[in-house]
N, C-alpha and C positions, 0 to 999 in steps of 0.2 A: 470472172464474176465471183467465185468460191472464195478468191483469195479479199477479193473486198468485201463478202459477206463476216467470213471468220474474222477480216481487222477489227469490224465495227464489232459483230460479239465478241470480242476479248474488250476491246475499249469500254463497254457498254457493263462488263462485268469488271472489269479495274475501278470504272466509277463507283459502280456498286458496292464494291468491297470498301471503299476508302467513307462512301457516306456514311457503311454498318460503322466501320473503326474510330466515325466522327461524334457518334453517338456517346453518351454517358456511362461510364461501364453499368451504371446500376441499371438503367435502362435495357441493358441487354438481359437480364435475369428476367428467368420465369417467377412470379409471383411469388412461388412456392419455395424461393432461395431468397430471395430479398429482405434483408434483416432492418429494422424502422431506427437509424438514427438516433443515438441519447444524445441529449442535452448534457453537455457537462456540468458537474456540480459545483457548487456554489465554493469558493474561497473560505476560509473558518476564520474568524474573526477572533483572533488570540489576546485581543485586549479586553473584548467585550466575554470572552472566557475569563480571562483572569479575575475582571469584575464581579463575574457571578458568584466565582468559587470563592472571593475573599466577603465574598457579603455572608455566605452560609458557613465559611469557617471562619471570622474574624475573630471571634471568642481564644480562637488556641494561634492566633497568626499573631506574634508582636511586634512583626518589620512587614510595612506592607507597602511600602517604595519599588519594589520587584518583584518578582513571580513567575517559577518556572512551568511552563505548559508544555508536557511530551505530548505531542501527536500519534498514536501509534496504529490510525488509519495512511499512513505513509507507510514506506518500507524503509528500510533502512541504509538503503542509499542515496534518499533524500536526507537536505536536513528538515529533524522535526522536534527536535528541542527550541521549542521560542522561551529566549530569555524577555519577558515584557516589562519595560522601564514604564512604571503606572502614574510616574508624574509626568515625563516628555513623552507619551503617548507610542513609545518605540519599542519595535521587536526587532529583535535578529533571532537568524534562526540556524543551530548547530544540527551534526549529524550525533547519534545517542544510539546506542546499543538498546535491545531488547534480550529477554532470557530463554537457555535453549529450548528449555520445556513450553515454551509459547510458537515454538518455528522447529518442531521434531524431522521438517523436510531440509530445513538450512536455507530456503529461499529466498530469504530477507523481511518475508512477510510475517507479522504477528496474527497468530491466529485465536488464539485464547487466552485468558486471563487466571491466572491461578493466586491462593492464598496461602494453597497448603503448603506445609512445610517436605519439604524433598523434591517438591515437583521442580523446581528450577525454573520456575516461568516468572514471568514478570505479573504486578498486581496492580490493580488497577486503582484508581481513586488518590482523594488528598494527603500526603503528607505534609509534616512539618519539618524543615533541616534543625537537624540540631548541632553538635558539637564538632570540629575538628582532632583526627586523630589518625595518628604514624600508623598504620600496618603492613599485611603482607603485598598488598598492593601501592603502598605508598602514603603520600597525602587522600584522605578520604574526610567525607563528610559523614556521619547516621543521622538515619531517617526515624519518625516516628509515625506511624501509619494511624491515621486520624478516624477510620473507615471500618467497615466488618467486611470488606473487601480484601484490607492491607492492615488489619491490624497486628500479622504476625512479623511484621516488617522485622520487629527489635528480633526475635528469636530465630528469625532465617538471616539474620544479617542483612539487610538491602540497605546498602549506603549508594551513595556516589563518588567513583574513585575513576582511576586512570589505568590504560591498558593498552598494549601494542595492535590487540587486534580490534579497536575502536578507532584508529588513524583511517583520517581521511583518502588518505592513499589507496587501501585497499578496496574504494568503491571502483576506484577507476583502473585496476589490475582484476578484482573480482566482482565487480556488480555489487555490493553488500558490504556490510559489516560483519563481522567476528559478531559472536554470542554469547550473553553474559549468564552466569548463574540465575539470574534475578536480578541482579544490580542495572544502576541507572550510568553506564561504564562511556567514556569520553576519551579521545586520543588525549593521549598525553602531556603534549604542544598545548591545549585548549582545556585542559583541563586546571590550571591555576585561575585563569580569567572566568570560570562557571563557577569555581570554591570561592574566588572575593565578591565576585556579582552577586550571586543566590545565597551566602552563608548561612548561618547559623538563624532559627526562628524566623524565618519567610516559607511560605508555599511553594507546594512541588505538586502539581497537579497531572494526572495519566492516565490518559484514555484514547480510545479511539473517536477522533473527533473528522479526520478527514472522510469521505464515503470515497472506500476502494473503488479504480471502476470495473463496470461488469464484467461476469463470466460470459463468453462467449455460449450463446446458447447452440444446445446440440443441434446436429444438422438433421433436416426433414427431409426421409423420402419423399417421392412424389405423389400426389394421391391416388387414388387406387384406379380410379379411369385413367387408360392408357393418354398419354398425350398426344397430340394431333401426329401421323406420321408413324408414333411405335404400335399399331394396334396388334400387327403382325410378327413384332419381333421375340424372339426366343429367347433363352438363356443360352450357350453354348454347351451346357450340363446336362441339360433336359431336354426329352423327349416332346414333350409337350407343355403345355401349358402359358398360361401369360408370365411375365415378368414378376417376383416376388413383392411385395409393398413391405413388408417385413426386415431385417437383418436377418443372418444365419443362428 
């Protein structure tokens, strides 16, 4: 009789266990762990960006057939260069360097926007391309910063050129791109097809337009009434007392 009572309580608790592990994992958290679900955000509309930017700077725009929009709510192992053809309604979208002084972790993530000169960050707002020119990096475009954000563009240098550590390759060996001074920097391979598409007198628009997504919010002791079951339980440290609600 022992042995057919123990069968059924082991069977009885096998069910048990398999209905808990049929459960939702979310459904197994206490209130007090259960984090609510975001909604992803919305898609960014790089056409209906390039429109806006070419209505408020058309005055200094004199080619407005194309128009480059950096993303730099992406990181940099996406692509977030949208080249947008504004007559056939078309984007494609490159991968594009950001500058160190904006990512002083190397993460891939742009953190901030700088103007100053030395800071090595990348700056934000419209430019204008302007001329073709051989340098230390090669084929390069200058930029002219249209903005009190990017108007030192001419005197820190911020062109558009080409660079080893802008190859798409290195997303897929390192998660990331290489880091540019400030410059708007493209593998090399891709970088002749972004100087005849964008050239000379068309919009270069840069900002953060995608929304990161969230930081993980910090994790919540439990509240201060013991929960059902610990009313009695110790610390192992301590003589007495209930359980801490605090950190050390």
């Amino acid at each position: 009789m022992n042995k057919l009572i123990d069968r059924r309580s082991m069977l009885a608790a096998a069910a048990g266990a398999g209905a808990l592990a049929a459960w939702p994992a979310r459904a197994q958290l206490p209130d007090w762990i259960q984090q609510p679900a975001l909604p992803p955000a919305p898609p960014v509309d790089y056409l209906a960006v390039a429109r806006q930017q070419l209505q408020g700077q058309g005055r200094n725009i004199a080619q407005t057939d194309r128009v480059g929009i950096v993303d730099f709510g992406l990181p940099s192992s996406r692509p977030r260069f949208a080249l947008v053809d504004m007559i056939a309604g078309r984007v494609d979208m490159y991968p594009v360097t950001h500058g160190r002084g904006s990512d002083p972790q190397h993460d891939g993530w742009l953190k901030s926007f700088s103007n100053r000169v030395g800071s090595l960050a990348t700056s934000r707002g419209a430019y204008r391309t302007s001329d073709y020119y051989w340098g230390a990096n090669g084929s390069s475009m200058r930029l002219a910063g249209l903005e009190p954000d990017n108007n030192n563009a001419d005197v820190r240098a911020i062109v558009v050129h080409g660079a080893w550590y802008a190859e798409p390759g290195l997303i897929a060996t390192q998660g990331k791109l290489g880091r540019s001074e400030g410059c708007f920097v493209f593998g090399e391979a891709l970088l002749p097809l972004v100087l005849y598409k964008l050239g000379p007198g068309r919009l270069l628009f840069a900002d953060r337009l995608s929304v990161p997504p969230p930081m993980p919010t910090p994790f919540q002791l439990p509240p201060a009434d013991p929960l059902p079951g610990m009313e009695n339980l110790r610390r192992a440290s301590s003589i007495s007392g209930p359980l801490p609600t605090t950190a050390d």
